[in-house]
C-alpha positions in Angstrom: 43.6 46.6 -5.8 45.4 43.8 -5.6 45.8 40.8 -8.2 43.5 38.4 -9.0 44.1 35.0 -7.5 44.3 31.7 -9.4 42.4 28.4 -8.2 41.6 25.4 -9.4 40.3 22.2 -8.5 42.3 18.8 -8.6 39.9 16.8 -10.6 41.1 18.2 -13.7 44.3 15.5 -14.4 43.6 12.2 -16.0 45.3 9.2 -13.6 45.1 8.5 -10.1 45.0 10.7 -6.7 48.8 10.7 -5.9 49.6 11.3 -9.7 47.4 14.5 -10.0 48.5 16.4 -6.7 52.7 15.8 -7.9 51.2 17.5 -11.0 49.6 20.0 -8.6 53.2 20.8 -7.1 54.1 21.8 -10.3 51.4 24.4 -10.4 51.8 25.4 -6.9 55.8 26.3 -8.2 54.8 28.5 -11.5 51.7 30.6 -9.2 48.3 28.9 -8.6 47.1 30.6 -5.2 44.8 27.8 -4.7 43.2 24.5 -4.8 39.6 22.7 -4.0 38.8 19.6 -3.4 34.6 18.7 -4.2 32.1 16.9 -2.0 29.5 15.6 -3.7 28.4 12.0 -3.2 32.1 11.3 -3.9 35.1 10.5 -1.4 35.2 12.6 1.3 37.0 15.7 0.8 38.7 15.9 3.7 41.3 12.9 3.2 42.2 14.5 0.1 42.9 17.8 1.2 45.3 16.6 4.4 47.0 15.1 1.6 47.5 18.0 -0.6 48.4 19.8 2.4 51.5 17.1 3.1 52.6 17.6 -0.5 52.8 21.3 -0.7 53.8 24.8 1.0 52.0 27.8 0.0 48.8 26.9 -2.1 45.6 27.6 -0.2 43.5 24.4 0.0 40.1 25.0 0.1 36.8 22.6 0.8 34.8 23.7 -2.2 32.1 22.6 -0.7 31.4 20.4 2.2 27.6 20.5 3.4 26.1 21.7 6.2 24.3 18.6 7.0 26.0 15.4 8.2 29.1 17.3 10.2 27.7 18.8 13.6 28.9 22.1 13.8 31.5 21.6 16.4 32.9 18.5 14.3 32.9 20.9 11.3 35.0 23.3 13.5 37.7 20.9 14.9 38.1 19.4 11.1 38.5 23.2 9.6 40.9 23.4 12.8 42.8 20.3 12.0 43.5 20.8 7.9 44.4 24.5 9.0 47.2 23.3 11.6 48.5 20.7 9.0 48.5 23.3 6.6 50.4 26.2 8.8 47.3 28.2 8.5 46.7 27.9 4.5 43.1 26.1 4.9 39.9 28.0 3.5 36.5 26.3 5.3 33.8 26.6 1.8 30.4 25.6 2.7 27.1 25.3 1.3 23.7 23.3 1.8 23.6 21.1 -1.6 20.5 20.5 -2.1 17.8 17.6 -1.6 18.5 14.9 -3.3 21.8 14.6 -2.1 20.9 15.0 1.5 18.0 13.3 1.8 18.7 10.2 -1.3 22.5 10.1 -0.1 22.4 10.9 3.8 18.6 10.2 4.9 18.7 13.7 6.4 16.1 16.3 6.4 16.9 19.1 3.6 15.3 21.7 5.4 16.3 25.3 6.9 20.0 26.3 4.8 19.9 29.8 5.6 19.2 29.3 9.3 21.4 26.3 10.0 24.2 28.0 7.9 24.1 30.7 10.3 24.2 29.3 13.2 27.0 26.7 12.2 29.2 29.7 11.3 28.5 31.2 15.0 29.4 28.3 16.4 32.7 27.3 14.6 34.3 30.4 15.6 33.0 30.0 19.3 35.1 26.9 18.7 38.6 28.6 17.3 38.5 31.3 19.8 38.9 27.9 22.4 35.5 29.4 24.0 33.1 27.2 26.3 30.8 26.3 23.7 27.5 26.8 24.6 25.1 28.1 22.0 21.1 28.4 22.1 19.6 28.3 18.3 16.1 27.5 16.7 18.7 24.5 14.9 21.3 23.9 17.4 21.7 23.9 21.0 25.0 23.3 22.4 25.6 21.4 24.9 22.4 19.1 24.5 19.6 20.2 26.7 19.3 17.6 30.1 15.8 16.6 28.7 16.9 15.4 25.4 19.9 13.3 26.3 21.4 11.9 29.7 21.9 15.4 31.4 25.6 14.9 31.7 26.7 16.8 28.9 28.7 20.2 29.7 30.1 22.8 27.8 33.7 22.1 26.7 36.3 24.0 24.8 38.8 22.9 22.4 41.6 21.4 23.6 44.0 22.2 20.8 45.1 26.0 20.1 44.3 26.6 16.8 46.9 28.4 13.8 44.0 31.0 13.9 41.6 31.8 15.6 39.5 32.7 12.3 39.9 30.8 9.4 38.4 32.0 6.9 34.8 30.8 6.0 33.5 30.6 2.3 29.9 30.2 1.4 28.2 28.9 -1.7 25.4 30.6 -2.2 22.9 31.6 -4.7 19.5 32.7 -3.6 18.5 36.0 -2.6 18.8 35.3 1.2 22.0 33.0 0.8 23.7 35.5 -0.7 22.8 38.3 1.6 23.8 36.1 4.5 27.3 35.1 2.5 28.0 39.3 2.2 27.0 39.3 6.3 29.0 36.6 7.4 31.7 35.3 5.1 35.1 36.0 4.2 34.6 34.9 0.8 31.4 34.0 -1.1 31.3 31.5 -3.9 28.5 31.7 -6.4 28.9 29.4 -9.1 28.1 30.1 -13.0 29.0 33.4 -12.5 27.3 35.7 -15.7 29.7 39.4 -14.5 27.5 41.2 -16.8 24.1 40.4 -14.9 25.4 40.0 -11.8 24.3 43.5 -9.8 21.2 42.9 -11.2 20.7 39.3 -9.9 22.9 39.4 -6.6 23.6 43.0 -5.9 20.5 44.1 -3.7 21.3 40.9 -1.5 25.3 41.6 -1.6 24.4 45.3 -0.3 22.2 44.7 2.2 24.4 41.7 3.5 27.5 43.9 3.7 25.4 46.6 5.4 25.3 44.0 8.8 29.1 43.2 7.7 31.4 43.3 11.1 34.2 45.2 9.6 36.6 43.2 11.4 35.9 40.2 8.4 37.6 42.7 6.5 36.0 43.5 2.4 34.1 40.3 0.8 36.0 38.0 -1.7 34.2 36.2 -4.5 35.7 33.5 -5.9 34.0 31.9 -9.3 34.7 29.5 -11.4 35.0 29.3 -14.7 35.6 26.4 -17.8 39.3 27.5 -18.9 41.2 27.6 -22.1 43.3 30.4 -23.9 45.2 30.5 -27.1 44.2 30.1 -30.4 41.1 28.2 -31.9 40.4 28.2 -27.8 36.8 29.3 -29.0 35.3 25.4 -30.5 36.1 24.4 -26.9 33.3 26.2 -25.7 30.9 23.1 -26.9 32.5 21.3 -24.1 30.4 24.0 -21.0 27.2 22.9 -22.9 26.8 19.6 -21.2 27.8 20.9 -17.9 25.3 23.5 -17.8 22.7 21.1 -18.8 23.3 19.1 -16.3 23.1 22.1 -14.1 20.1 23.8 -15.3 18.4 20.6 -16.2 18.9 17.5 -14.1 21.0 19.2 -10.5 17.2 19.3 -8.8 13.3 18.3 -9.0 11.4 20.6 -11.3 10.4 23.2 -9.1 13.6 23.0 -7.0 16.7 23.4 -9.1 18.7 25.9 -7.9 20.8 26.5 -10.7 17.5 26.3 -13.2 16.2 29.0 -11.2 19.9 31.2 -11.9 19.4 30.2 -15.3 15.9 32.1 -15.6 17.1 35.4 -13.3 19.7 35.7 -15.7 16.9 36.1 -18.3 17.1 32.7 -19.6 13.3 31.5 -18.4 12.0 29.8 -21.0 15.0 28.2 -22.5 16.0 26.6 -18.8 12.3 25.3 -18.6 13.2 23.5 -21.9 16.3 22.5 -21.0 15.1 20.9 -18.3 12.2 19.1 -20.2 14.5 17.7 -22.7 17.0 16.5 -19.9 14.4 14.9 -17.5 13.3 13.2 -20.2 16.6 11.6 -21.4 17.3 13.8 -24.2 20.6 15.4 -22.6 21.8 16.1 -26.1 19.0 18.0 -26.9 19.0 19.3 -23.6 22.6 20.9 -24.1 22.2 21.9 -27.8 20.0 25.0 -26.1 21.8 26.3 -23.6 22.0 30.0 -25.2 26.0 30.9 -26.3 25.3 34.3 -24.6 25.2 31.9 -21.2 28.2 29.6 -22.6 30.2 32.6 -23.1 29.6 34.4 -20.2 30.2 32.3 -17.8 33.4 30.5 -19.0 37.0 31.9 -19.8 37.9 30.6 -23.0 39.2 32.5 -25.9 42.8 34.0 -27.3 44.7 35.8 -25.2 43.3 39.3 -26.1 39.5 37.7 -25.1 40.7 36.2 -22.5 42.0 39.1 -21.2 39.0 41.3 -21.7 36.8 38.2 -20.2 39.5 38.8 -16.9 38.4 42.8 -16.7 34.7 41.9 -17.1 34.8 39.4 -13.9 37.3 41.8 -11.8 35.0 45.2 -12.8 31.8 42.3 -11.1 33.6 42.1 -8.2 35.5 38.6 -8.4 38.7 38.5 -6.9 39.5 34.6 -7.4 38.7 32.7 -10.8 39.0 29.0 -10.4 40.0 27.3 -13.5 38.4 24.4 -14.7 40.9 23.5 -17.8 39.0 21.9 -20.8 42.6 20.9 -22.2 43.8 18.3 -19.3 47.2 17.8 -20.6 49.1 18.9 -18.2 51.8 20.6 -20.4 49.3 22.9 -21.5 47.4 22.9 -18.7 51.3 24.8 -16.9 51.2 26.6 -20.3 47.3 27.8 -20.0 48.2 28.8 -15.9 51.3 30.8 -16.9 49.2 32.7 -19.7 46.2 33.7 -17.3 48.6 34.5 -14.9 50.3 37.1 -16.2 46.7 38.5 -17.7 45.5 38.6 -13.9 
């Protein structure tokens, strides 16, 4: 089996853009595998990872995520295409569908159909890298544009660039049943995100299975990449207060009741009744509150924080669910010990 690989996104340093990715460089030098760049409601991500790409030589620089929605496929494809030829082939396309508040209160776009339009927006990027015609007939898409719906002049094209690859590799953010499934299907590399190891083949592993039993073999075996709230050493441990408020957020205020995602993890993890109070407290303003009862056995699970020993057994528990990437989020930003923390977890992977 081969090592676990390090990530990490860039938001961790305190300062501006230019001053976190030199820090970054200095990462890249003592073993990070790879970097991610969010996007949220934020800057684009896109910018920011041609940039990293300029500034370094062997990181993988991943999109972690941009959204299905407000890219058409074939845009999605030539910009995958782009950051992977100013990269020399180091770019990792991640992907997922958000959810509706930021699609429809950001982008005044219909949340509606993820698994489906995921789908077919994969197809459909790889049409474009193998420089085929593109011409695709979906229930979503329909490539080129039917006569009837435009000015009957569009035909199908190809790209004109030739691509570093002809299959970058495609990582999904998934979580639901039929996501996930469709992740172990289609993706080189699925990214769930608070990641419990221990109840993870009882939440995900029907839906990895039967996913990897369509699995062209040519995709080669599924990666999972995770991440995980980061520190190591001693007295690491008080630093877990710091995940509370994150996961309330999450479990609490990332969604409408009835359609949190991540509330909805919370409670197939066995945590129903304290994510329905979570989220009561936070809708209502009491975010303290709110993150005062997210259970430690979800705190601890899902982080990697600890001395070096529990660290270490933490790193077995995630590679013995399957994970083959941890993405540290550091909860010590210096970025001495931040090189320090890196160097640790490195030689524990």
């Amino acid at each position: 089996m081969s090592p676990m690989k390090v990530g990490m996104g860039i938001a961790y340093a305190q300062g501006g853009f230019r001053e976190t990715v030199e820090k970054l460089v200095e990462l890249e030098e003592i073993g990070l595998d790879a970097v991610s760049v969010a996007e949220l409601y934020s800057f684009d991500a896109v910018s920011q990872l041609g940039y990293i790409a300029a500034r370094t030589s062997r990181v993988h620089i991943e999109s972690g995520i941009v959204q299905i929605y407000t890219r058409t496929p074939s845009l999605t494809a030539m910009t995958a295409a782009g950051l992977d030829y100013v990269s020399d082939g180091r770019f990792v396309l991640g992907m997922g569908a958000s959810g509706p508040q930021v699609i429809e209160g950001f982008h005044g776009i219909k949340y509606d159909a993820p698994v489906g339009r995921t789908r077919e927006i994969v197809e459909i990027c790889r049409q474009v890298w193998r420089r085929e015609k593109v011409q695709y007939s979906g229930k979503h898409y329909t490539v080129p544009l039917p006569p009837e719906q435009g000015t009957g002049l569009g035909k199908p094209l190809k790209l004109i660039n030739h691509p570093v690859r002809a299959q970058i590799p495609i990582m999904l953010a998934a979580l639901g049943p039929k996501n996930v499934e469709m992740a172990a299907e289609l993706a080189e590399v699925w990214e769930p995100i608070w990641f419990h190891p221990g109840k993870a083949q009882e939440v995900w592993g029907a839906s990895l299975e039967a996913g990897k039993a369509k699995r062209d073999p040519a995709l080669g075996e599924l990666q999972t990449s995770v991440n995980v709230p980061f520190a190591v050493g001693p007295g690491a441990d008080k630093l877990r207060e710091h995940v509370r408020p994150a996961l309330a957020l999450y479990v609490g205020g990332m969604g409408a009741k009835g359609k949190n995602f991540y509330n909805d993890l919370a409670a197939r993890y066995g945590f129903a009744d304290e994510a329905a109070e979570i989220q009561d407290l936070y809708l209502a303003g009491r975010k303290d509150e709110a993150a005062e009862k997210v259970p430690e056995e979800l705190v601890h699970a899902v982080s990697l924080i600890g001395t070096e020993d529990e660290v270490a057994a933490q790193v077995r528990e995630f590679a013995a669910a399957g994970v083959t990437q941890l993405n540290i989020q550091p909860l010590e930003p210096e970025h001495d010990t931040v090189k320090s923390s890196l160097e640790t977890l490195k030689s524990l992977v």
